[in-house]
C-alpha positions as CSV (number, residue, x, y, z in Angstrom):
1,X,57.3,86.6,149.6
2,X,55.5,88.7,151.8
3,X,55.1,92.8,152.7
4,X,54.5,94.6,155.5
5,X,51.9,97.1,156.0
6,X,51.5,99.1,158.8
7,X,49.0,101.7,158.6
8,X,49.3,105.1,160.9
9,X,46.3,107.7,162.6
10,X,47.9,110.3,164.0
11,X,47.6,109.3,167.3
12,X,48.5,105.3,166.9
13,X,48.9,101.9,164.7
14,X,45.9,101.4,163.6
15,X,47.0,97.8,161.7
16,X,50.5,96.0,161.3
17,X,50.3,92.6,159.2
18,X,51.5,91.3,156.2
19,X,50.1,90.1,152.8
20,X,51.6,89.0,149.1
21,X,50.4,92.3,147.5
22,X,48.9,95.6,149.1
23,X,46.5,97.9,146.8
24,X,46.5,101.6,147.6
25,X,44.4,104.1,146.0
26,X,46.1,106.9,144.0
27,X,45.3,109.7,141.3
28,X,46.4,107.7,138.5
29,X,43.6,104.4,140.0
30,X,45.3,101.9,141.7
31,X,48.9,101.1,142.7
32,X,49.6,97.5,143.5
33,X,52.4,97.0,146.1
34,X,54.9,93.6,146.1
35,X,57.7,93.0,147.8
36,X,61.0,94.5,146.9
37,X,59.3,97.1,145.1
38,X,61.5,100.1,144.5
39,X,61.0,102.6,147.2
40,X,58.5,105.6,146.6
41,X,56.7,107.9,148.6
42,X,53.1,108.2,147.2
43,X,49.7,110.3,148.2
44,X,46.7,108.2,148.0
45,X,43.1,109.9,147.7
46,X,40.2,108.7,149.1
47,X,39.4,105.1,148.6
48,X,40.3,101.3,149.3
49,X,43.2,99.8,150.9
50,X,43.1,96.0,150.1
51,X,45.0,93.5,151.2
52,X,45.8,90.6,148.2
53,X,46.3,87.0,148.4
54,X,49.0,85.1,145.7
55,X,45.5,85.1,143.6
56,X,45.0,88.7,143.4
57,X,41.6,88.2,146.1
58,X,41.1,90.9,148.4
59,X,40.8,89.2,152.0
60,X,40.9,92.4,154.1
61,X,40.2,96.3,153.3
62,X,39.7,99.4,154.5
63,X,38.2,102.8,153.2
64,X,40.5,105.6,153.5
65,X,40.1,109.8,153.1
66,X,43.6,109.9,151.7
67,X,47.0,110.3,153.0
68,X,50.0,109.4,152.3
69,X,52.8,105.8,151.6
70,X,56.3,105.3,151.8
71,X,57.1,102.0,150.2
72,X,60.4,100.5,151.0
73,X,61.8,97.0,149.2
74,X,59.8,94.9,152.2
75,X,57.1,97.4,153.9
76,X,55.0,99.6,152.8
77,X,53.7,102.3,155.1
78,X,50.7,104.4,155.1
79,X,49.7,107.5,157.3
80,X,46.0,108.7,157.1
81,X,43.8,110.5,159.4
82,X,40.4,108.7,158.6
83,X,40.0,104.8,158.3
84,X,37.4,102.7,158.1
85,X,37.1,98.6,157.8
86,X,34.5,97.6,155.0
């Protein structure tokens, strides 16, 4: 089953779509978001947001400067002010 990610600037959406998995970068290395996860806000530092197929294979990503998640059971959130597709 699929979750949502939408990810904020502060002055639009810059990307709402949907994937099996969603990899954020925090302090502790990386977070791996799936579907019904329990909710959680989390900061992210500066790094790669990846979307993941059922396989664990990236098929999109983006380089962030940080910010900030709110995961949710079916969508997972993410508000940064720089963002960059790689």
């Amino acid at each position: 089953m699929a979750i949502g990610l939408k990810i904020y600037l502060p002055d639009r959406v810059f990307v709402q779509t949907k994937a099996d998995k969603v990899l954020l970068p925090v302090i502790e290395g990386n977070l791996t978001i799936i579907n019904e996860r329990a909710p959680r806000s989390q900061l992210l530092t500066e790094g790669v947001v990846a979307l993941l197929d059922e396989n664990n294979n990236a098929f999109k990503k983006w380089k962030i400067g940080g910010g900030v998640a709110e995961i949710a059971e079916d969508i997972c959130q993410i508000a940064v002010e720089q963002i960059e597709e790689i």
